[in-house]
N, CA, C and O of each residue as an XYZ file, in Angstrom:
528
protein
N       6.655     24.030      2.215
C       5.889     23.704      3.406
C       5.892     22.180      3.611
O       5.706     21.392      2.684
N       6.197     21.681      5.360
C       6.303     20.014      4.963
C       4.834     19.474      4.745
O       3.841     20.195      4.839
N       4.810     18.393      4.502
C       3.035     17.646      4.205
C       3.212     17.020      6.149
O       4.071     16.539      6.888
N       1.555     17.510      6.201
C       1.010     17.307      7.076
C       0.741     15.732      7.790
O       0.361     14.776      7.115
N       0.919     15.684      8.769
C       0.751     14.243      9.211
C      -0.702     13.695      9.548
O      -1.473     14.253     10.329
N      -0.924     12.722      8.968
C      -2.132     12.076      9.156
C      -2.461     12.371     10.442
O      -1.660     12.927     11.193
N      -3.521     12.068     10.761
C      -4.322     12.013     12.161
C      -4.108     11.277     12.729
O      -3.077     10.695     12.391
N      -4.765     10.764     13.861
C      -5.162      9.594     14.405
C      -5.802      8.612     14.182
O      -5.525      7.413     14.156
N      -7.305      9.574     13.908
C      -8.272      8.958     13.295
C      -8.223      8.243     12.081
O      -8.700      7.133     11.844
N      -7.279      9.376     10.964
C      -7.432      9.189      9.649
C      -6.101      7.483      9.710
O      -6.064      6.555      8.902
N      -5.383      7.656     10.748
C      -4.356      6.364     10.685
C      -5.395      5.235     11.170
O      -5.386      4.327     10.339
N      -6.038      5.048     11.929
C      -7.454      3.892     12.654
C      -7.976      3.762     11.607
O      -8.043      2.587     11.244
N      -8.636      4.917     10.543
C      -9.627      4.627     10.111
C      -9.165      3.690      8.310
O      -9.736      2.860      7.602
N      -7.985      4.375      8.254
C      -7.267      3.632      7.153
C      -6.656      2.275      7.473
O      -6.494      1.579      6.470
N      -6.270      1.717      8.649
C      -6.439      0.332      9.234
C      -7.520     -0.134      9.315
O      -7.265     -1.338      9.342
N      -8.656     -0.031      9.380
C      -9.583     -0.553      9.066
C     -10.172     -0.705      7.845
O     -10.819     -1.741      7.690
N     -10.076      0.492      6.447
C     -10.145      0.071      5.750
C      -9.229     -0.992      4.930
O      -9.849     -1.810      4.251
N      -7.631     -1.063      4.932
C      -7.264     -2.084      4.623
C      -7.954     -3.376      5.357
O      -7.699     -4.399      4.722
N      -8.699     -3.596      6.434
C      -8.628     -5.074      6.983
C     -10.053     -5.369      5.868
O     -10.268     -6.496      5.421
N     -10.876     -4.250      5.555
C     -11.587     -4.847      5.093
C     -11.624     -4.905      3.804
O     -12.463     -5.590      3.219
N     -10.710     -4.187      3.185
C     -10.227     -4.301      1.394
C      -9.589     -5.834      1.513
O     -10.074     -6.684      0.766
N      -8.539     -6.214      2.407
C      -7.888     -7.692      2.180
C      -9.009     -8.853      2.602
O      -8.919    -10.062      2.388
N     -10.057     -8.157      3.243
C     -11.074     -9.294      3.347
C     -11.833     -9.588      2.070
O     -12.199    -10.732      1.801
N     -12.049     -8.626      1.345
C     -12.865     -9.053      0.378
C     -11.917     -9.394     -0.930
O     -12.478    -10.049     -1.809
N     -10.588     -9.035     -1.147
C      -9.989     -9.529     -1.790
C      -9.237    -11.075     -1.775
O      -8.753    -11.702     -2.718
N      -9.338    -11.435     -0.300
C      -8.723    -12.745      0.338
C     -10.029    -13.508      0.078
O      -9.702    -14.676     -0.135
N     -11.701    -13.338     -0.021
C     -12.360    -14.484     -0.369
C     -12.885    -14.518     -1.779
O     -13.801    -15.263     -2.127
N     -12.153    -13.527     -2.714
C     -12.097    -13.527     -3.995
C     -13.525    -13.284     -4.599
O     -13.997    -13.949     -5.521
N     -14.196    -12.172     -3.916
C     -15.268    -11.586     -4.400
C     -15.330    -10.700     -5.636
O     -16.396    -10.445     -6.197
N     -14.031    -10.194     -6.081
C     -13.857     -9.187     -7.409
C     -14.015    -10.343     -8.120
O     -13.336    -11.355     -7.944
N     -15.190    -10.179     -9.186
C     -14.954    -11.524    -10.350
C     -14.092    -10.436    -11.652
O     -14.606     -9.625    -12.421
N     -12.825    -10.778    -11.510
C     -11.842    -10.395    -12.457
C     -11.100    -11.153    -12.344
O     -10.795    -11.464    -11.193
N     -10.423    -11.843    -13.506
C      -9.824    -12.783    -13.433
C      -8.427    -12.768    -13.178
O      -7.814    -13.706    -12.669
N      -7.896    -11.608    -13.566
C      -6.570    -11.103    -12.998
C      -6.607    -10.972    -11.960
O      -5.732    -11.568    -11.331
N      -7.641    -10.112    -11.146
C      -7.596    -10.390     -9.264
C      -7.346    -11.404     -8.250
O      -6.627    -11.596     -7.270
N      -8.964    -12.394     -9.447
C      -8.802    -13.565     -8.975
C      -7.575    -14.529     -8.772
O      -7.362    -15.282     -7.822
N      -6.750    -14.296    -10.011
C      -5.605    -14.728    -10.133
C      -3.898    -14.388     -9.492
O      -2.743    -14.813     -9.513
N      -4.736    -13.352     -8.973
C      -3.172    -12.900     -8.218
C      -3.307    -12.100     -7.177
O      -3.944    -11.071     -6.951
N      -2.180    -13.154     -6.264
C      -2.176    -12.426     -4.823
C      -1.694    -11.025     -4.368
O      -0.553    -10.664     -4.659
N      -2.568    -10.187     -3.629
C      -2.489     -8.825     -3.613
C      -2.147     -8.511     -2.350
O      -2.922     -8.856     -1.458
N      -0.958     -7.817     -2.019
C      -0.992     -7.333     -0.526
C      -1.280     -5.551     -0.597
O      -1.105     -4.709     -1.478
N      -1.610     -5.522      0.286
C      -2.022     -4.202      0.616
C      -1.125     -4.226      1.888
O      -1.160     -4.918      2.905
N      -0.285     -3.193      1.455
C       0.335     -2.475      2.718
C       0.029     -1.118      3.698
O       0.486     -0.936      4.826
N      -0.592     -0.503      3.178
C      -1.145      0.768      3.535
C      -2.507      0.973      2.798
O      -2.924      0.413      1.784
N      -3.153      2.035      3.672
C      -4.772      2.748      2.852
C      -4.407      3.700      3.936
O      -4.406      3.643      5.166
N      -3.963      4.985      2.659
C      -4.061      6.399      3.376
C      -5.310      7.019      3.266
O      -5.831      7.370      2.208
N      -5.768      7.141      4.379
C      -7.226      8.579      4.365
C      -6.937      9.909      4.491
O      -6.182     10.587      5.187
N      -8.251     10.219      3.084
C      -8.023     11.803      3.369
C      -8.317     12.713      4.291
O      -9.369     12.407      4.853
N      -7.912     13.566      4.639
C      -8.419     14.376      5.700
C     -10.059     14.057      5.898
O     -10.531     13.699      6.977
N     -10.663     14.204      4.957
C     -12.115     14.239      5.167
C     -13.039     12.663      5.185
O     -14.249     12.491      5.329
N     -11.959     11.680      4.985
C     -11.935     10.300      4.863
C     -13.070     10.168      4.062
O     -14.186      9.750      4.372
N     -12.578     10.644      2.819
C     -14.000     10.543      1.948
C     -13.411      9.502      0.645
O     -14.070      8.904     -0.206
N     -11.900      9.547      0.860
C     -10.930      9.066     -0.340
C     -10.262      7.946      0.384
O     -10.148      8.199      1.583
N      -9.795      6.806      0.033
C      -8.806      5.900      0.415
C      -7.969      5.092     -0.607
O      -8.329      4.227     -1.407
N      -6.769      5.612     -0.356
C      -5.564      5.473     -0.768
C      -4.932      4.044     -0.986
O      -3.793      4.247     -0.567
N      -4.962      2.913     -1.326
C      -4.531      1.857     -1.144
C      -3.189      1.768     -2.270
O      -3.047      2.059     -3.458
N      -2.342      1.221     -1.235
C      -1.252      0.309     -1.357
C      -1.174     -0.978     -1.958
O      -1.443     -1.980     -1.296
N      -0.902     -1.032     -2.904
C      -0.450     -2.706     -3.223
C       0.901     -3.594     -4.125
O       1.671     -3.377     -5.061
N       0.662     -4.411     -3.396
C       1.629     -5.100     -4.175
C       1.442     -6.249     -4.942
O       1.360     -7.267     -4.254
N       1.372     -6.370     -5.824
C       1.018     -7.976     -6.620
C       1.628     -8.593     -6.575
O       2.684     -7.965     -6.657
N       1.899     -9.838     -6.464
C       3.064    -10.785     -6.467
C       2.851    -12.046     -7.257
O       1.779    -12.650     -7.274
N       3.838    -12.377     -7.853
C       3.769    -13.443     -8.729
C       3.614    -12.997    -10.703
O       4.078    -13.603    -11.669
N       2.822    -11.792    -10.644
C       2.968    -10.845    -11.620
C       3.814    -10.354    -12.793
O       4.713     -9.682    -12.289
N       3.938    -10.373    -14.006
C       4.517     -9.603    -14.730
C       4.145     -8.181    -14.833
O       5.115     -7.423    -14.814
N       2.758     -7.516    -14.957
C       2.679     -6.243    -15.135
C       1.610     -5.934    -14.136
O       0.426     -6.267    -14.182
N       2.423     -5.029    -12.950
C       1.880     -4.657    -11.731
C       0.606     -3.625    -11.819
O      -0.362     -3.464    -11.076
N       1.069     -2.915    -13.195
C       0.050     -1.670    -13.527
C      -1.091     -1.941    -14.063
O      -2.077     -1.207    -13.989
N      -1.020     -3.332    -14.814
C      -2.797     -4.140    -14.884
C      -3.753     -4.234    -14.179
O      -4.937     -3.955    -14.366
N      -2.802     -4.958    -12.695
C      -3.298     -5.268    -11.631
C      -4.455     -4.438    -10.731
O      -5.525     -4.742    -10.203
N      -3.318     -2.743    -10.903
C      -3.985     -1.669    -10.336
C      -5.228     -0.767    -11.016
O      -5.889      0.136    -10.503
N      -5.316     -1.479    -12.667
C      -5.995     -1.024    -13.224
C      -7.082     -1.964    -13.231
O      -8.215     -1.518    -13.407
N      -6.911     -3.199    -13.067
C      -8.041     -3.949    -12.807
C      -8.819     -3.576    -11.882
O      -9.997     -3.282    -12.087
N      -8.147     -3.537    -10.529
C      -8.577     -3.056     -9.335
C      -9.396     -1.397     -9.394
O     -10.329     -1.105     -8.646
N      -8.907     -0.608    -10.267
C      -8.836      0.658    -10.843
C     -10.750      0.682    -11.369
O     -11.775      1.196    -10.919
N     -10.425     -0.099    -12.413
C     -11.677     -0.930    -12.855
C     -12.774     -1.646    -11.676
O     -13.803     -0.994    -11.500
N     -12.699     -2.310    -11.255
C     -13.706     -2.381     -9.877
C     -13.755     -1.831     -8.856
O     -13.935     -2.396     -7.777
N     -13.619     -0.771     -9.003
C     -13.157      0.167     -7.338
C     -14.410      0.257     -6.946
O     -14.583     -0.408     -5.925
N     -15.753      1.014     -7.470
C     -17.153      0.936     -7.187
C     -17.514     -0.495     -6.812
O     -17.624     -0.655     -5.596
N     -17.706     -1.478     -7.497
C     -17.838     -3.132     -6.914
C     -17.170     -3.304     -5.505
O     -17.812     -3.722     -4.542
N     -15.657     -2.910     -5.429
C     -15.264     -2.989     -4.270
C     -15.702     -2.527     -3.079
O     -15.862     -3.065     -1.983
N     -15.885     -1.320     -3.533
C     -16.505     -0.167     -2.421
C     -17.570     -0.553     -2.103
O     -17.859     -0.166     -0.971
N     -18.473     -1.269     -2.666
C     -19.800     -1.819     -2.273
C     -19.105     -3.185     -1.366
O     -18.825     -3.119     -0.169
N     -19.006     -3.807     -1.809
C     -18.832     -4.956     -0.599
C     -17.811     -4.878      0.421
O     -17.243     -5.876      0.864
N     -17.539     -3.499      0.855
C     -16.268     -3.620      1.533
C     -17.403     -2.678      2.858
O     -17.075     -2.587      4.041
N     -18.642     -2.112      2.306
C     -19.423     -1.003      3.184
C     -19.920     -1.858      3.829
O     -20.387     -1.225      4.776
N     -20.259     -3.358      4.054
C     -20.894     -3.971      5.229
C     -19.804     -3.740      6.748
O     -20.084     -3.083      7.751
N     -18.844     -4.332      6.534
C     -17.683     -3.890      7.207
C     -17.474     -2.485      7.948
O     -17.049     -2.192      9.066
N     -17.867     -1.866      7.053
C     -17.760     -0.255      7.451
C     -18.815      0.863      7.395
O     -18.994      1.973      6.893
N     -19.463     -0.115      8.249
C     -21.123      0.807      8.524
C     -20.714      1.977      9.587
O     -21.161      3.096      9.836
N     -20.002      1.442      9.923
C     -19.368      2.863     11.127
C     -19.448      4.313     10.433
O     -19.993      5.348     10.817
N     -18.546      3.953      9.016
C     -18.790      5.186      8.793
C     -19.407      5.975      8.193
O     -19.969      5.403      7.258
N     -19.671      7.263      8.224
C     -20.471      8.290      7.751
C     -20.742      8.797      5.900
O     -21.574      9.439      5.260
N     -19.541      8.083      5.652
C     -19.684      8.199      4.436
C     -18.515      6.841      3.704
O     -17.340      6.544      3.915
N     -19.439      6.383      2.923
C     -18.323      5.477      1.846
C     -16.701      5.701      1.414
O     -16.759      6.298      0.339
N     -15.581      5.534      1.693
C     -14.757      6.673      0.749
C     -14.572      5.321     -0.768
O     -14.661      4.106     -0.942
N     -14.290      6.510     -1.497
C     -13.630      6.057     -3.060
C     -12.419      5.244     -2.943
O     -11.573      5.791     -2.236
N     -12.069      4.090     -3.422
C     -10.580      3.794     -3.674
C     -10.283      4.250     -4.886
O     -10.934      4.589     -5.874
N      -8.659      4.158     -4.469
C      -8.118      4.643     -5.776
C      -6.772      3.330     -4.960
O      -6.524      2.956     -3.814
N      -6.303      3.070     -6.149
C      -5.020      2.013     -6.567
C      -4.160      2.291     -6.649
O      -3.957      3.013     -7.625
N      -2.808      1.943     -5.635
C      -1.571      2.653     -6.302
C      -0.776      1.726     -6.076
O      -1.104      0.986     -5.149
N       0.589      1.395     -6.834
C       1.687      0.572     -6.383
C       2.675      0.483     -5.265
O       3.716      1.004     -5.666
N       2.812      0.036     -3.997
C       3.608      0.297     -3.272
C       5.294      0.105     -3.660
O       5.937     -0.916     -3.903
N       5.672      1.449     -3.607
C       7.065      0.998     -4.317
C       8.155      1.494     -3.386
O       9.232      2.033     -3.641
N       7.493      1.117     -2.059
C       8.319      1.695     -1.001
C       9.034      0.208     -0.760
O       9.441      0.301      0.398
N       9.456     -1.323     -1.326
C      10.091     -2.040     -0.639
C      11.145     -2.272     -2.012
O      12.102     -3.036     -1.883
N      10.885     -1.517     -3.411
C      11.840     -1.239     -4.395
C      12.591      0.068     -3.901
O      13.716     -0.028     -4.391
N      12.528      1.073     -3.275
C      12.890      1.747     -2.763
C      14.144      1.489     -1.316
O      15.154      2.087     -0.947
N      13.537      0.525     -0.938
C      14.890     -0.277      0.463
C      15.427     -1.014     -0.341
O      16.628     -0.779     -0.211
N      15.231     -2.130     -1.468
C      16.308     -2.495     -1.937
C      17.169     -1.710     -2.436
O      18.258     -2.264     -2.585
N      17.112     -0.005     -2.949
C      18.047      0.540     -3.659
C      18.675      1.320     -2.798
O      19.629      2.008     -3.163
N      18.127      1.315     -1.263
C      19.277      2.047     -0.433
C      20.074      1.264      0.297
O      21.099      1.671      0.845
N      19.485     -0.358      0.365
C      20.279     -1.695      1.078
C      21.441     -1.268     -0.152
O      22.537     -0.830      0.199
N      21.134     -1.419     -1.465
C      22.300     -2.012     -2.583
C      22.987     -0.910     -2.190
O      24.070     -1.285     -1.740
N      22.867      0.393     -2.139
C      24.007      1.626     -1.986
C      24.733      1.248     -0.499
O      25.956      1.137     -0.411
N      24.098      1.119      0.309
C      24.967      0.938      1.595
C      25.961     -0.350      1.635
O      26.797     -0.524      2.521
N      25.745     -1.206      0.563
C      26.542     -2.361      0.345
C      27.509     -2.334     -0.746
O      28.191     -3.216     -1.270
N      27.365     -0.903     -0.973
C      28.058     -0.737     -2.343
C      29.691     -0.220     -2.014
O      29.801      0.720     -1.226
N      30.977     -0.829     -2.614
C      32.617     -0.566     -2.191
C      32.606      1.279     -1.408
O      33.125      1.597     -0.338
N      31.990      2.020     -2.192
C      32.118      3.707     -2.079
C      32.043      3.496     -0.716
O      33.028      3.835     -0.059
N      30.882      2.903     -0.013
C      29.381      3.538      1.008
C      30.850      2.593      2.088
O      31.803      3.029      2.734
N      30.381      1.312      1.825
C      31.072      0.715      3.058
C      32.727      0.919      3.648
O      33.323      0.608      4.679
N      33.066      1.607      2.396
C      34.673      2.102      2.615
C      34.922      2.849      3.922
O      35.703      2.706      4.863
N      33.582      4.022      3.490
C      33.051      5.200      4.280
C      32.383      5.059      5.760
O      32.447      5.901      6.655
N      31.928      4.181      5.790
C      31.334      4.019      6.941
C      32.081      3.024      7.672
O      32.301      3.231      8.866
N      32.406      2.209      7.241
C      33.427      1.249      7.529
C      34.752      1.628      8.574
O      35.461      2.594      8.292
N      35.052      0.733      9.891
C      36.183      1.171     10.865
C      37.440      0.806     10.028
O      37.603     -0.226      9.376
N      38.583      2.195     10.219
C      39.587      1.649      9.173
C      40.936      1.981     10.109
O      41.983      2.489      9.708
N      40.488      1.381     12.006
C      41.090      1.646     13.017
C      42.113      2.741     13.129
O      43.294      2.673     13.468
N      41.322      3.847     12.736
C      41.668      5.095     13.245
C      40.768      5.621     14.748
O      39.584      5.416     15.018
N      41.826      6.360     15.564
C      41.068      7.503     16.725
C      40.586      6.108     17.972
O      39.720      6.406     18.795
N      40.980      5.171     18.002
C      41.245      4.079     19.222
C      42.107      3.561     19.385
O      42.296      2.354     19.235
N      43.268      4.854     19.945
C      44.636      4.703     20.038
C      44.913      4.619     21.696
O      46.059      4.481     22.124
């Protein structure tokens, strides 16, 4: 069965929670020193159907071990969730974060490297045939 496509809502309402997860991470309110210490992008916050859960995306940069990062974050998710609810009085209920690695731009480098690879470009490549 394919997976279901987010909503509307649940896409708005997960843009808003990233603006306000990078707000409180951009004025360095997590006192963790690994947080503090390293810049975090958030690319996505998927909501659950019932937007009770939010999904965040990240990327650490500058980093040796990305999975600290998320466990730090992992580790203050309640702290977070509290200072992120001024922001998001709108809604009806708090959701939970949970931390995950975005490994969707390690993922385009390994289909850039295949499409650049002798096999791929041979193949796709004009080898002036059929424009006669």
């Amino acid at each position: 069965m394919a997976e279901k496509l987010p909503s509307q809502r649940q896409l708005r309402v997960g843009e808003q929670v990233r603006h306000a997860l990078s707000d409180v991470l951009l004025r360095g309110e997590v006192r963790d020193e690994l947080i503090e210490n390293t810049v975090i992008s958030i690319s996505e916050v998927r909501m659950s159907p019932d937007l009770k859960i939010a999904t965040a995306f990240i990327s650490p940069l500058g980093v040796k071990d990305n999975q600290a990062v998320v466990k730090a974050l992992a580790r203050n998710a309640k702290f977070i969730r509290g200072r992120v609810s001024g922001a998001l009085k709108q809604m009806k209920y708090m959701p939970q974060f949970r931390f995950r690695l975005d490994t969707s731009f390690d993922n385009m480098a390994k289909i850039d490297e295949l499409l650049r690879s002798p096999e791929v470009s041979r193949d796709l490549g004009d080898d002036g045939e059929g424009d006669e």
